[in-house]
C-alpha positions in Angstrom: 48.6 12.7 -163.1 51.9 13.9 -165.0 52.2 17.3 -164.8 54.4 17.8 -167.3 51.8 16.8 -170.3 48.4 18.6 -168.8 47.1 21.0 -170.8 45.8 23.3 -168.3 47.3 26.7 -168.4 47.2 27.3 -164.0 48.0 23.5 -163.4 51.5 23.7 -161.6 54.0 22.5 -164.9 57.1 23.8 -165.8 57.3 26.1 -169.2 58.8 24.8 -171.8 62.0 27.4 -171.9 62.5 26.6 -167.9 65.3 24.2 -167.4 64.9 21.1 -165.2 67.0 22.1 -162.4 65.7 25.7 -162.1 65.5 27.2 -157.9 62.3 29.0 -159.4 60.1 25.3 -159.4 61.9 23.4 -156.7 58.2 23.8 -155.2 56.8 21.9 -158.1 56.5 18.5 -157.9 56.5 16.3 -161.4 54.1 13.7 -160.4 51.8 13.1 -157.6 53.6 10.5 -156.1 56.5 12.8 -154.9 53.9 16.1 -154.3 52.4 13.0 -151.7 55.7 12.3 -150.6 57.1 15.6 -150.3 53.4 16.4 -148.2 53.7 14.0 -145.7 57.4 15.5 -145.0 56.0 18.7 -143.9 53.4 17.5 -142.1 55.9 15.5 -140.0 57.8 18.6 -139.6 54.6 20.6 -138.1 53.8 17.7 -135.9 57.2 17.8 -134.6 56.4 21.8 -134.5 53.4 21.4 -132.8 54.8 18.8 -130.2 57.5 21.1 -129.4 55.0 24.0 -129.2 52.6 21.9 -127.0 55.9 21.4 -124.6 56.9 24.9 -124.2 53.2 25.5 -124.1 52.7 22.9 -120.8 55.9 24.2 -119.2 55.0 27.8 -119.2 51.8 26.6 -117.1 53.3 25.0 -114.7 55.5 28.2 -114.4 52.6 30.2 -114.3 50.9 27.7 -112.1 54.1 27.6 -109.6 53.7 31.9 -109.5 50.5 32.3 -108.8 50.8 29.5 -105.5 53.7 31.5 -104.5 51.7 35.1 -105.1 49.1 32.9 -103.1 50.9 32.5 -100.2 52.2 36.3 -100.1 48.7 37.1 -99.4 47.8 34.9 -97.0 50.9 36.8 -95.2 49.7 40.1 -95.9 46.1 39.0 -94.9 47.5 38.0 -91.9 49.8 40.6 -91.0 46.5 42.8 -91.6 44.8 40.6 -89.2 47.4 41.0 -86.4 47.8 45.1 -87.3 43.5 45.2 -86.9 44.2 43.3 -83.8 46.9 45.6 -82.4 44.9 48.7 -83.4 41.6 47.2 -81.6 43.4 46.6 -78.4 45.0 50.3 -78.4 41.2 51.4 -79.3 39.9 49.8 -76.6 42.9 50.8 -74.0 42.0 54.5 -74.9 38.7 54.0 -74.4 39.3 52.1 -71.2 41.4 54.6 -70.2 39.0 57.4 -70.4 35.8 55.2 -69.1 37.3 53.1 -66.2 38.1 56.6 -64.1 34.2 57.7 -64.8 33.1 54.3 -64.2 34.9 54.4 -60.7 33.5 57.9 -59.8 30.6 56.8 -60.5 30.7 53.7 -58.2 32.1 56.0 -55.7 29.5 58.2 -55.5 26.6 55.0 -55.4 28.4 53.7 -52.8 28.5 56.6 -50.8 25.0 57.3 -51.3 23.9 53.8 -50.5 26.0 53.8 -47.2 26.6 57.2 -46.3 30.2 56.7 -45.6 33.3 57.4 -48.1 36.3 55.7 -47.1 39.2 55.8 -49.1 41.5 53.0 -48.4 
């Protein structure tokens, strides 16, 4: 279709006062051949776009994907290190508590021996 001789008024033509190399219509195409032409063009240029895009897009994970390993690791440290802090707070628990048992354990097993056998010897 030429679009210089359709008759609609809201095809895309050119007026008739415009002159040919007007900025204003570089957009508009005279015939379909180059509006194709012109159309592939761009859509090279947002493949290349979107390739580019894609790129940046599959970096960026495997940046993402390389923190959160590392965060990964920082708390298997810090589940660890709260491991070994649980560990050294249930050994002090249970020295206290040793500590405080063991001597009432022992009078006690003083005192049953002495009842059992009558004599108390301290050695």
């Amino acid at each position: 279709m030429d679009r210089e001789k359709t008759t609609s008024p809201h095809s895309a033509r050119r007026r008739h006062n415009d002159p040919d190399d007007s900025d204003a219509y570089v957009h508009r195409r005279k015939s379909d051949s180059d509006a194709v032409l012109h159309l592939h063009g761009r859509v090279a240029d947002c493949e290349e776009s979107i390739q580019k895009i894609l790129e940046s897009q599959q970096m960026m994970t495997e940046n993402l994907m390389r923190l959160t390993d590392n965060t990964g690791r920082l708390a298997d440290v810090l589940e660890a290190w709260g491991n070994l802090k649980g560990f050294w707070v249930t050994i002090r628990v249970m020295g206290t508590v040793a500590k405080v048992t063991l001597p009432v354990l022992a009078l006690l097993g003083a005192l049953w021996l002495f009842f059992k056998t009558g004599q108390f010897e301290i050695k």
